[in-house]
N, C-alpha and C positions, 0 to 999 in steps of 0.2 A: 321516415315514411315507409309503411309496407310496401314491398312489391307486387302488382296487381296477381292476381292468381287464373291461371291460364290455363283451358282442357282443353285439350285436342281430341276427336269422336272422330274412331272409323271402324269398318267396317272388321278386318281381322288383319294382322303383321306376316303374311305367307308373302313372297316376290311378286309382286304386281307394282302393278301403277302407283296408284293412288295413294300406296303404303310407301313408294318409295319419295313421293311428294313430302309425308309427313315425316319421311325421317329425315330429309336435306331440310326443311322447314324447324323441325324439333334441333337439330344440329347446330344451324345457324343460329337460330335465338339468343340473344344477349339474356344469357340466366342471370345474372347481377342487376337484371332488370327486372325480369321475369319469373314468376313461380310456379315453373310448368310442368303439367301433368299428361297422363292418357287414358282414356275409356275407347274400349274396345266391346263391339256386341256380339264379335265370334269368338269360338274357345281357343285361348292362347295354349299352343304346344313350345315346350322349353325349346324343340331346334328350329320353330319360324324364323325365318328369317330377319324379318327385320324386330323381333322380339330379340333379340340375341342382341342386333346392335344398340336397341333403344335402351337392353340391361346396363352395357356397355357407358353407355353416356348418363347413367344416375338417374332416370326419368320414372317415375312411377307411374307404374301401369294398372289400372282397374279393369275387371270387367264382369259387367252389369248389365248390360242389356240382352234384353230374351232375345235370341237366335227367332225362335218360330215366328215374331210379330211378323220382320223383315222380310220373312221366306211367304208368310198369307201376302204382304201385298204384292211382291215381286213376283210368285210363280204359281199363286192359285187364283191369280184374280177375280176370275167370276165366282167361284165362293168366297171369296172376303166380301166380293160386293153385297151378294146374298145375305150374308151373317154379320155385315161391316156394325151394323148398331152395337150388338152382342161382344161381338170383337174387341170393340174401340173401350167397351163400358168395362170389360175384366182386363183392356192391358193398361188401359188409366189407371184403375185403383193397384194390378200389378206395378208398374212403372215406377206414380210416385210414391210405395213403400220402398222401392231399391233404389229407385234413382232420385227421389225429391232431394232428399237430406244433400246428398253429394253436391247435383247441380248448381244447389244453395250459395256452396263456400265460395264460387269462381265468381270473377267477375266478369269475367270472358269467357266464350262457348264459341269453338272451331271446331263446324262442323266440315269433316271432311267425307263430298259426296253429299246429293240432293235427297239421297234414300237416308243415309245415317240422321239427318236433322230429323226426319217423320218421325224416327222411333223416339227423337225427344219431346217431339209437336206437342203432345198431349197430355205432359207433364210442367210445360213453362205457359206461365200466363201470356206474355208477351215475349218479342223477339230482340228486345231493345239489347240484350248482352250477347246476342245469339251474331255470328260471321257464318254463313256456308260455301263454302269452297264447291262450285259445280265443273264434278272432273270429267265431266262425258256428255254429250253432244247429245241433242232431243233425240236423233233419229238411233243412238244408241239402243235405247229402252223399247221395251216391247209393247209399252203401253205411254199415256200421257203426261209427262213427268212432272207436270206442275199442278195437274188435278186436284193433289192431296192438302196444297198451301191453302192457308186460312185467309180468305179475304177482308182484306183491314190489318191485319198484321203486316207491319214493318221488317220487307226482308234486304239484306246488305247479300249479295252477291258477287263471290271473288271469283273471275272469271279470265280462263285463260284465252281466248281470241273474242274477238268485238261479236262473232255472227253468233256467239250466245245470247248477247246482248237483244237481239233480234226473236230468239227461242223465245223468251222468257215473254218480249214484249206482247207476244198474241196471248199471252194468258190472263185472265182475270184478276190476278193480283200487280201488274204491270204497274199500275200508277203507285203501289208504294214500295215497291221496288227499287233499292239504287245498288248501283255497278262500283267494285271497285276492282280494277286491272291491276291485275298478280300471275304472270306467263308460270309455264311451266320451269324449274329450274331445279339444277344442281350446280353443286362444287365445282366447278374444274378448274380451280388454282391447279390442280396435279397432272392437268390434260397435255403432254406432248403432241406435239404436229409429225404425226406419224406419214404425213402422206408421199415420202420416200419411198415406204413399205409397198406403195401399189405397183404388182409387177406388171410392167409395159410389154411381155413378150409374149404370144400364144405357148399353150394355151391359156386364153384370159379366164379368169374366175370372177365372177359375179358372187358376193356373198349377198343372202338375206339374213336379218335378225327379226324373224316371227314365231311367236305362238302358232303351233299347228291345230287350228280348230274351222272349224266348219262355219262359225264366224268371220274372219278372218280372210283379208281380200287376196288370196292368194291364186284366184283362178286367172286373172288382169297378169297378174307376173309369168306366170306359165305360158299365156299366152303369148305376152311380150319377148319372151326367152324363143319359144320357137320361131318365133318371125324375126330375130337375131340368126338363129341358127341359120334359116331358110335366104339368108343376105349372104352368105358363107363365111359366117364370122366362128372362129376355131373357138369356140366359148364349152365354158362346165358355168352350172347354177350350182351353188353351194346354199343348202338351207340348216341356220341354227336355229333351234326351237324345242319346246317341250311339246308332245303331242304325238299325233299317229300316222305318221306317213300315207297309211294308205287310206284316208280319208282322201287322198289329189290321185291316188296309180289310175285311176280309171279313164280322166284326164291328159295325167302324164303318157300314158299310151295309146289315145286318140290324136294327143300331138307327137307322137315320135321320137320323143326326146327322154327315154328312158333311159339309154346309156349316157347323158349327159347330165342326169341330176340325182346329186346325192343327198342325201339329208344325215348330217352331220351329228343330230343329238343337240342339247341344251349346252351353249358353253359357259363358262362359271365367269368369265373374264373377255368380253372385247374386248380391251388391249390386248392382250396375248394373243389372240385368233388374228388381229388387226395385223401383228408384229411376226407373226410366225405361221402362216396360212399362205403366204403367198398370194393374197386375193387382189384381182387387178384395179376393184370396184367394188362398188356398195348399192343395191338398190334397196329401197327403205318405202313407207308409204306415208304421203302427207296426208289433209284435212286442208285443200287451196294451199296456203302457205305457211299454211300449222303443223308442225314437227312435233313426234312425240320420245317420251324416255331414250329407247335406244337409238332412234334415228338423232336427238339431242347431245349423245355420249360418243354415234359416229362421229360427228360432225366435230365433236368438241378435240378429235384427235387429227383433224385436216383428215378425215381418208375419202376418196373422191366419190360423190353419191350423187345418182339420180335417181328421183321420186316416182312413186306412182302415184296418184291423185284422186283419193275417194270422194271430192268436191266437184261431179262432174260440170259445174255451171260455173264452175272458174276456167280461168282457162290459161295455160300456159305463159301467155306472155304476161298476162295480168299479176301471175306469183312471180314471174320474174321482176314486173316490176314493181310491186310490195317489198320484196325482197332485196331491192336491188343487183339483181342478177346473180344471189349468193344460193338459191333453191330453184334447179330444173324441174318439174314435175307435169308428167300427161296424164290424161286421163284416157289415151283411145295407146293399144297395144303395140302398134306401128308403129306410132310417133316415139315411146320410150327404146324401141329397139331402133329407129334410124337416130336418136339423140346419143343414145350409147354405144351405135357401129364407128360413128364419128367422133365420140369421145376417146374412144379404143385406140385410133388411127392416128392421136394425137397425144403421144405419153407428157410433154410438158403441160399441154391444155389441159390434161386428165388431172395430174397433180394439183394445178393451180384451181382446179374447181374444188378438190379437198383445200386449200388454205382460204377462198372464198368463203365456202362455209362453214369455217373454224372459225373466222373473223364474225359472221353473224351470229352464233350460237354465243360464242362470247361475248358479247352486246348484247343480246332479247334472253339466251337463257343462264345466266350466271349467277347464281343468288348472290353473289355480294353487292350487284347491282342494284339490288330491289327488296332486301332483306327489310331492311333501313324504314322504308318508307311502309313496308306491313307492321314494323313494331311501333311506329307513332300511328298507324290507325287502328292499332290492338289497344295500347296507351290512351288513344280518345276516346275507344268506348267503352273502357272501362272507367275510365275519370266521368262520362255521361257528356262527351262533347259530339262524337259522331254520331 
């Protein structure tokens, strides 16, 4: 019997999220099962990142989708909407001369990303082989992310916390709609429990692991950091990340605390940083009690972390008790610098909060936990059972 034949659709292979999703997803795959591919709609450069490693694992990569469709609806929107008839009429007849014949072979279509499905929308009659992976939260998008779904099309949505579930249900396609729960995950058969590494003695180091942009909830942490300092706690903020520094100086020197924060540059390896930084702690930012990539790979090394909470209608005890007391997380600045003056003051309490949360990253985010049960529902809809 063939092996059903599998795409995977994202957006382009450069370090981010949603590209690191698809290659711990592409990695884990039982290929003796599976005849897996990749379509990409950005231009692939031979040193992306994870283009390098997908070469690595034998995976064939296409790419075929127009760049310009995805940039009209995403960041011109009131002229797409203007021109959307004209639009839609030259990337359909575009689309399925590039992409009809292709999408054809597969039996299965994983879309990775609510935006990468649209650019196939208008090339598939129906959704019946289509999976979409939604990697980013409503209030991500600068516009209405479910607008563009066609009402009456059958959509399967793989979604990593339940309050998606709820995004999706106010929109107009909600009744044919069904949820299948697939967390965020990677590997960490290889993850040591680093949380030895955390130095207990002033001065304490706070490490962050954020993208520096202007997006990016980095004003809550700054905040939090000087109402640490302003306790009298002998602390440095250590920040790694790609981006601009002085997108935060202006901040950083209304709060005082310029001689105590540094920004470190992008590091190629958490572990390393983890194991030879000397850092006493971790602050990372949830979603209530949703953990993302790197706060997932701290955790996965026991190093001891408290949250900041971009979920402000949760509320702390509530993710603790989701959680079972394995993720601290505030949402108000005080509360995460009196939760870490007291974590500081207690170097076995501090450790033991990194093995807490080793323990839960390895139950909710492990893919060997959950691998299993996405390739029997790749399996049903390709056989026409799901």
């Amino acid at each position: 019997m063939a092996r059903p034949r599998v795409l995977f659709v994202i957006g382009h292979l450069v370090q981010s999220g949603a590209e690191r999703f698809t290659y711990e997803v592409l990695r884990a795959i039982d290929r003796e099962k599976f005849d897996v591919a990749l379509l990409t709609k950005g231009r692939i450069r031979p040193n992306d990142f994870y283009y390098r490693k997908i070469q690595d694992l034998g995976i064939p990569v296409h790419r075929r989708l127009p760049l310009w469709y995805s940039r009209l609806q995403r960041h011109a929107r009131p002229f797409y909407l203007a021109l959307r008839p004209l639009i839609d009429v030259v990337y359909r007849l575009y689309a399925k001369w590039r992409l009809g014949k292709l999408l054809e072979q597969y039996d299965v279509i994983n879309a990775i990303q609510l935006e990468n499905y649209y650019a196939l929308q208008p090339v598939l009659k129906d959704n019946e082989k289509v999976i979409t992976y939604l990697m980013a939260h409503r209030f991500q998008y600068n516009y209405e992310p479910f607008d563009d779904a066609i009402v009456g099309r059958r959509y399967r949505f793989a979604i990593f916390d339940p309050i998606m579930r709820e995004e999706y249900d106010q929109s107009p396609i909600a009744s044919t709609a069904e949820e299948i729960h697939f967390p965020l995950v990677i590997d960490l058969s290889a993850a040591t429990d680093l949380s030895q590494y955390a130095r207990v003695e002033p001065p304490y180091r706070i490490g962050v692991f954020v993208r520096l942009a202007p997006d990016r909830p980095l004003a809550g942490i700054l905040k939090a950091f000087a109402a640490l300092r302003a306790k009298g706690a002998d602390a440095e903020l250590w920040l790694y990340g790609r981006g601009n520094p002085e997108l935060f100086a202006k901040q950083i020197d209304e709060l005082g605390i310029r001689d105590r924060v540094s920004f470190r540059g992008h590091t190629t390896s958490i572990e390393k940083t983890l194991r030879e930084d000397g850092l006493s702690m971790v602050w990372m930012t949830s979603y209530g009690p949703v953990i993302a990539y790197a706060s997932i790979e701290v955790g996965g090394y026991g190093f001891p972390t408290i949250f900041w909470n971009q979920h402000g209608t949760v509320t702390a005890d509530q993710i603790r008790e989701q959680t079972n007391g394995a993720i601290e997380s505030y949402f108000d600045p005080g509360a995460l610098a009196n939760a870490t003056y007291a974590a500081l003051q207690d170097p076995q309490t501090l450790r033991e909060r990194g093995k807490r949360l080793r323990a839960h990253v390895m139950q909710r985010n492990h893919i060997a936990g959950f691998i299993r049960g996405l390739e029997e529902k790749i399996a049903g809809v390709a056989a026409g059972r799901a």
